[in-house]
DOROVEX-982018 format. One record per residue: z, x, y of N, C-alpha, C in turn; residue in three letters. Coordinates in nm, 3 decimals. Layout:
REM DOROVEX-982018
[node [Z; X; Y]; [Z; X; Y]; [Z; X; Y]; "Ala"],
...
END
This chain:
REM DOROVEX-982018
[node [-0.392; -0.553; 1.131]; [-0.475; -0.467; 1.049]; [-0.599; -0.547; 1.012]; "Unk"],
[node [-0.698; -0.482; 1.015]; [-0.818; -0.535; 0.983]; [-0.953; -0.453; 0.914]; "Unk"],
[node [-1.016; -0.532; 0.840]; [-1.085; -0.401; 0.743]; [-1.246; -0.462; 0.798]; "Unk"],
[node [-1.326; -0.374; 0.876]; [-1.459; -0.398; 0.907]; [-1.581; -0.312; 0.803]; "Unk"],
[node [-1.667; -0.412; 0.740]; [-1.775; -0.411; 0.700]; [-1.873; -0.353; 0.773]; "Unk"],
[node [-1.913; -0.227; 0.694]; [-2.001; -0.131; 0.744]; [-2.168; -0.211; 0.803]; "Unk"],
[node [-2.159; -0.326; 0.722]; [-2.281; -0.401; 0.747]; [-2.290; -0.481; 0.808]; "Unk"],
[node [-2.202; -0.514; 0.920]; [-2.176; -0.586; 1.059]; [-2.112; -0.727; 1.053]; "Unk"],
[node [-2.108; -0.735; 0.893]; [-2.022; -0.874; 0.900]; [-1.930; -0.850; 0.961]; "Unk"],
[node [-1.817; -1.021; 0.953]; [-1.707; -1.018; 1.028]; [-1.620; -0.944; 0.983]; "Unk"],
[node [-1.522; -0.881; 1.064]; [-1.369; -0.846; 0.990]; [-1.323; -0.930; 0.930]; "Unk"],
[node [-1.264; -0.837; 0.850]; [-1.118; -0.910; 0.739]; [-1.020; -0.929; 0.814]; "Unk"],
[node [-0.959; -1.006; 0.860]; [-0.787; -1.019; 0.881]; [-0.730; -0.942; 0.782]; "Unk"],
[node [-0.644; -0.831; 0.708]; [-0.529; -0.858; 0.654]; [-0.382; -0.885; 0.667]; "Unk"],
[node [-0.344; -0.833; 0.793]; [-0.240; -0.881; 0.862]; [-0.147; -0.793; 0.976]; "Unk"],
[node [-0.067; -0.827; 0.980]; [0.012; -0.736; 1.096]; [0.099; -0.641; 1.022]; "Unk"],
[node [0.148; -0.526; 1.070]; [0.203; -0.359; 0.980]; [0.188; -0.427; 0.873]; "Unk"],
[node [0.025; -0.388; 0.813]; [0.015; -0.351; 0.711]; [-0.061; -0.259; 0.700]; "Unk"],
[node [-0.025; -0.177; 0.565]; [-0.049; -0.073; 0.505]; [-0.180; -0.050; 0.401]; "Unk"],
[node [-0.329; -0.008; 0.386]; [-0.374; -0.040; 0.303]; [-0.407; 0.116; 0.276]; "Unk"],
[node [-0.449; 0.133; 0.164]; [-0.518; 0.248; 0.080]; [-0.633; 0.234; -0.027]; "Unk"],
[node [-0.713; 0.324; -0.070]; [-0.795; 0.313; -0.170]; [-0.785; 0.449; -0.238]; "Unk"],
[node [-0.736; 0.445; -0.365]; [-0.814; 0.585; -0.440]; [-0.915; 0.630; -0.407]; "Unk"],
[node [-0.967; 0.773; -0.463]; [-1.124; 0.819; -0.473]; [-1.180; 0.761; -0.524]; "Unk"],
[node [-1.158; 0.709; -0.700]; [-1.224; 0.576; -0.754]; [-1.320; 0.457; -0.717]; "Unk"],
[node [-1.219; 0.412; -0.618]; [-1.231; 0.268; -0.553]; [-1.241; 0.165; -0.642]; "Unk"],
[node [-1.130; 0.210; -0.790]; [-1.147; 0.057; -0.857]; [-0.982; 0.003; -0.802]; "Unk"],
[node [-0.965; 0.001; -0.711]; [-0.822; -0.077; -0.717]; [-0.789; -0.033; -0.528]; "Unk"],
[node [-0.664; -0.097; -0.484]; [-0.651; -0.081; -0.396]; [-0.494; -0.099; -0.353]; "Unk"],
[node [-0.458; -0.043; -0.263]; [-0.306; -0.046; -0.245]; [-0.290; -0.104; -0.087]; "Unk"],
[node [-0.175; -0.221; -0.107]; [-0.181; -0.283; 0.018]; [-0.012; -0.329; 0.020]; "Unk"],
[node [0.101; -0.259; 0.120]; [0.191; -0.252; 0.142]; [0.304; -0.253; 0.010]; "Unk"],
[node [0.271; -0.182; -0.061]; [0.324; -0.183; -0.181]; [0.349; -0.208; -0.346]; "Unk"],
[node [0.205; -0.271; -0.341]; [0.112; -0.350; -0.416]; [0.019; -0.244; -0.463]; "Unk"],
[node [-0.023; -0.261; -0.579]; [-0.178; -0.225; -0.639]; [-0.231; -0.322; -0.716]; "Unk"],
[node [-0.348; -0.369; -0.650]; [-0.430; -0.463; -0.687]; [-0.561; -0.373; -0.753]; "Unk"],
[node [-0.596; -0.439; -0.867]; [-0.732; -0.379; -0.922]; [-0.819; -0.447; -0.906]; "Unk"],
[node [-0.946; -0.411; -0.886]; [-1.075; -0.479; -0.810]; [-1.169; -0.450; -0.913]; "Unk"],
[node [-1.228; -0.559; -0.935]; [-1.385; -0.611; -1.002]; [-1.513; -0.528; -0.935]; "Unk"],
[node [-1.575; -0.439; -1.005]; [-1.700; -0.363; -0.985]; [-1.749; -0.454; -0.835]; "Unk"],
[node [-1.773; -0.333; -0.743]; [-1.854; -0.407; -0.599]; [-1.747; -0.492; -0.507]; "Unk"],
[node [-1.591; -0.511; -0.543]; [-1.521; -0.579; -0.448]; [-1.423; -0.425; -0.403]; "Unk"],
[node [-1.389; -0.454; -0.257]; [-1.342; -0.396; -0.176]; [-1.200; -0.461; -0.134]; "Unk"],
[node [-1.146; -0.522; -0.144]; [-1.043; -0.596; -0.142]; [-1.007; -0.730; -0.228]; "Unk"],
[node [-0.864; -0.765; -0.257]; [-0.855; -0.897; -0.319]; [-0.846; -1.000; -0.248]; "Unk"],
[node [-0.886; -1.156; -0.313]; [-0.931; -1.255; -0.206]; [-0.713; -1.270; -0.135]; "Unk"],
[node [-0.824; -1.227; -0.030]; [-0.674; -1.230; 0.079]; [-0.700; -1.343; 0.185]; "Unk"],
[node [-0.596; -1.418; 0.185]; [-0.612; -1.573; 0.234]; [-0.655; -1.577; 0.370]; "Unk"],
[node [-0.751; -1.669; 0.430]; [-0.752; -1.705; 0.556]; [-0.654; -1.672; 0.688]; "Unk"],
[node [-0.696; -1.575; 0.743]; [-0.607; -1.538; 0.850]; [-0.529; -1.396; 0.839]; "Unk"],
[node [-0.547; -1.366; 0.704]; [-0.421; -1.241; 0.652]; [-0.312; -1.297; 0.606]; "Unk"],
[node [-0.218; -1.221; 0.598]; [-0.080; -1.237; 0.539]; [0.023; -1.241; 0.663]; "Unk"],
[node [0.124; -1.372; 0.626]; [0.181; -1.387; 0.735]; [0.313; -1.303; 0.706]; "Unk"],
[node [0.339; -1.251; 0.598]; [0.450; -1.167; 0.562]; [0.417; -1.060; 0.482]; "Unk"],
[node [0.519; -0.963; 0.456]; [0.476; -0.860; 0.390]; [0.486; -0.903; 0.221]; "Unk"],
[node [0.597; -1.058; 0.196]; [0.614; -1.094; 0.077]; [0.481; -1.135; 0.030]; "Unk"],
[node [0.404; -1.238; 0.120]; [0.286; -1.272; 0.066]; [0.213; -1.190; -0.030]; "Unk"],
[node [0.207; -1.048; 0.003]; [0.104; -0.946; -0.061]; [0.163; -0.946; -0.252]; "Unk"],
[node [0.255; -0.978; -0.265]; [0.290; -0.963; -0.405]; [0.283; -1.068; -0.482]; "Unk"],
[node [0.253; -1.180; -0.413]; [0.190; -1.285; -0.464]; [0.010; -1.343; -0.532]; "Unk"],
[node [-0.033; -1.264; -0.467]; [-0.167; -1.225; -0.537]; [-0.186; -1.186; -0.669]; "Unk"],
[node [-0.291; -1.272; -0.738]; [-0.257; -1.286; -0.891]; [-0.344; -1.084; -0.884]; "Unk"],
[node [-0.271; -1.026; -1.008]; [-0.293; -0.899; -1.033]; [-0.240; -0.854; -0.973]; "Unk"],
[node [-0.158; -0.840; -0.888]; [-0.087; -0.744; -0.808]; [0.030; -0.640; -0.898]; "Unk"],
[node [0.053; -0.549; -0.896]; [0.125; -0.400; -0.974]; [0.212; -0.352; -0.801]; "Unk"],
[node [0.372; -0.403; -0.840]; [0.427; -0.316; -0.757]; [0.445; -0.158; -0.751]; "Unk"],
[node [0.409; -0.104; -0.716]; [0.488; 0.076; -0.673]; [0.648; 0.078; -0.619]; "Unk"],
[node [0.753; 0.080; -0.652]; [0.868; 0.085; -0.559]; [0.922; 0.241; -0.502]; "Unk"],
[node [0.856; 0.299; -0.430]; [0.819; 0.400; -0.351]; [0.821; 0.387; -0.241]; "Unk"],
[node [0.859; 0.421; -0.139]; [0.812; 0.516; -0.013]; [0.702; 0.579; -0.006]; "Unk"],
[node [0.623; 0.589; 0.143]; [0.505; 0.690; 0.112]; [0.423; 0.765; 0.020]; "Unk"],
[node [0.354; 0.621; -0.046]; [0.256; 0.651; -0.155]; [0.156; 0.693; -0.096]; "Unk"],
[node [0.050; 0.811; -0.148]; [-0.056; 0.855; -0.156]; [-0.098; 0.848; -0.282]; "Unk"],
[node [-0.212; 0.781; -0.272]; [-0.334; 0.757; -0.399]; [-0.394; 0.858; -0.390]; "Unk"],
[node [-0.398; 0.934; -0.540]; [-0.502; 0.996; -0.565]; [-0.625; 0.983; -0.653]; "Unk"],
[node [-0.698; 1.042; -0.739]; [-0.813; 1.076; -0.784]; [-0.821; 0.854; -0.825]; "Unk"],
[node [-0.738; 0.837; -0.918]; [-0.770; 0.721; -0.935]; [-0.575; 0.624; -0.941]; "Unk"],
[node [-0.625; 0.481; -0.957]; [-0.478; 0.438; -0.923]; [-0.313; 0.473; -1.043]; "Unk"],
[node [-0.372; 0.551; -1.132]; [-0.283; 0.635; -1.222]; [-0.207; 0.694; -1.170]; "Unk"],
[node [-0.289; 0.781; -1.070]; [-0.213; 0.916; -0.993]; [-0.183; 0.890; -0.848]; "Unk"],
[node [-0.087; 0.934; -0.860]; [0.012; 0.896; -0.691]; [0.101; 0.993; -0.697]; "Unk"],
[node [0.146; 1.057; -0.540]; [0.230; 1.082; -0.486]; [0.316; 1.013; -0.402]; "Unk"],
[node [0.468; 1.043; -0.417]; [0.548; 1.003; -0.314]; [0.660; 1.108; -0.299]; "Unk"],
[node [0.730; 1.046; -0.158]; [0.863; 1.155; -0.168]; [0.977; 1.084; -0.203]; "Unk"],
[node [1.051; 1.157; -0.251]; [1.192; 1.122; -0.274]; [1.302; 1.234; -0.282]; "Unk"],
[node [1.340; 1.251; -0.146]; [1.478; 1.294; -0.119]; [1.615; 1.270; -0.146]; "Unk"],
[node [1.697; 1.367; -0.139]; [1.819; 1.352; -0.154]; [1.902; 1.437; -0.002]; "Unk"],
[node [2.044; 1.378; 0.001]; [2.105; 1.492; 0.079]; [2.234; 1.510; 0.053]; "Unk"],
[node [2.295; 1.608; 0.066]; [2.381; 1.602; 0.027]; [2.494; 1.682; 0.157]; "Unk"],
[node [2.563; 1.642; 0.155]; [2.665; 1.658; 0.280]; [2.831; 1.731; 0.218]; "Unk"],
[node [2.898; 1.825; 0.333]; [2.986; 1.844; 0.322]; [3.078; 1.757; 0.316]; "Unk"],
[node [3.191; 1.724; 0.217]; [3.260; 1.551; 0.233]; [3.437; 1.625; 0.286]; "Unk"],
[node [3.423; 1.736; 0.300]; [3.556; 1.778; 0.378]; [3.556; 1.839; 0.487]; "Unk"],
[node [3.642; 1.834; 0.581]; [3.642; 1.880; 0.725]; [3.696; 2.006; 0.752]; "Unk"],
[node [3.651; 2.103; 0.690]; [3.741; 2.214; 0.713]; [3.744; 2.290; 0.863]; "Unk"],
[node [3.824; 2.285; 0.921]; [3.806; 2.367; 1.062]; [3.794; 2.495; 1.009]; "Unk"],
[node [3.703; 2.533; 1.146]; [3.654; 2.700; 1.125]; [3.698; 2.772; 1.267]; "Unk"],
[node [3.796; 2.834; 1.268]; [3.835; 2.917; 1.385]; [3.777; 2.963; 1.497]; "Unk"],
END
């Protein structure tokens, strides 16, 4: 994964399956499970040389706010989120049916 600058600088590394998001806001940012909040004019947090060699790395970043969710969607700002959370529920007896 890699995040390119509209103004031709270099890419960002952030790393391999990873996940990033931004609210409508754009004061904060979500990166594999993480919400990091960002300083007026930054687009990401300083993410180390090369990217992240694990998905643990990302929660190590000072400011980081876990989500423990599945398929988060950010909305209007990093307050508001969607996710899903299912259930199922199963027949637990075998009744034969003729």
């Amino acid at each position: 994964m890699q995040v390119f600058p509209l103004n031709g600088e270099t890419p960002i590394q952030i790393g391999n399956s990873m996940y990033v998001s931004w609210p409508l806001d754009g004061r904060s940012v979500f990166i594999n499970g993480y919400l990091f909040p960002l300083k007026p004019g930054e687009v990401l947090p300083a993410i180390p040389t090369g990217g992240f060699k694990s998905p643990d790395e990302v929660g190590r970043l000072p400011g980081a706010h876990q989500i423990e969710s599945d398929g988060v969607v950010l909305g209007p700002s990093a307050d508001v989120y969607a996710f899903y959370k299912g259930t199922v529920q199963r027949n637990l007896y075998r009744i034969p049916i003729p």
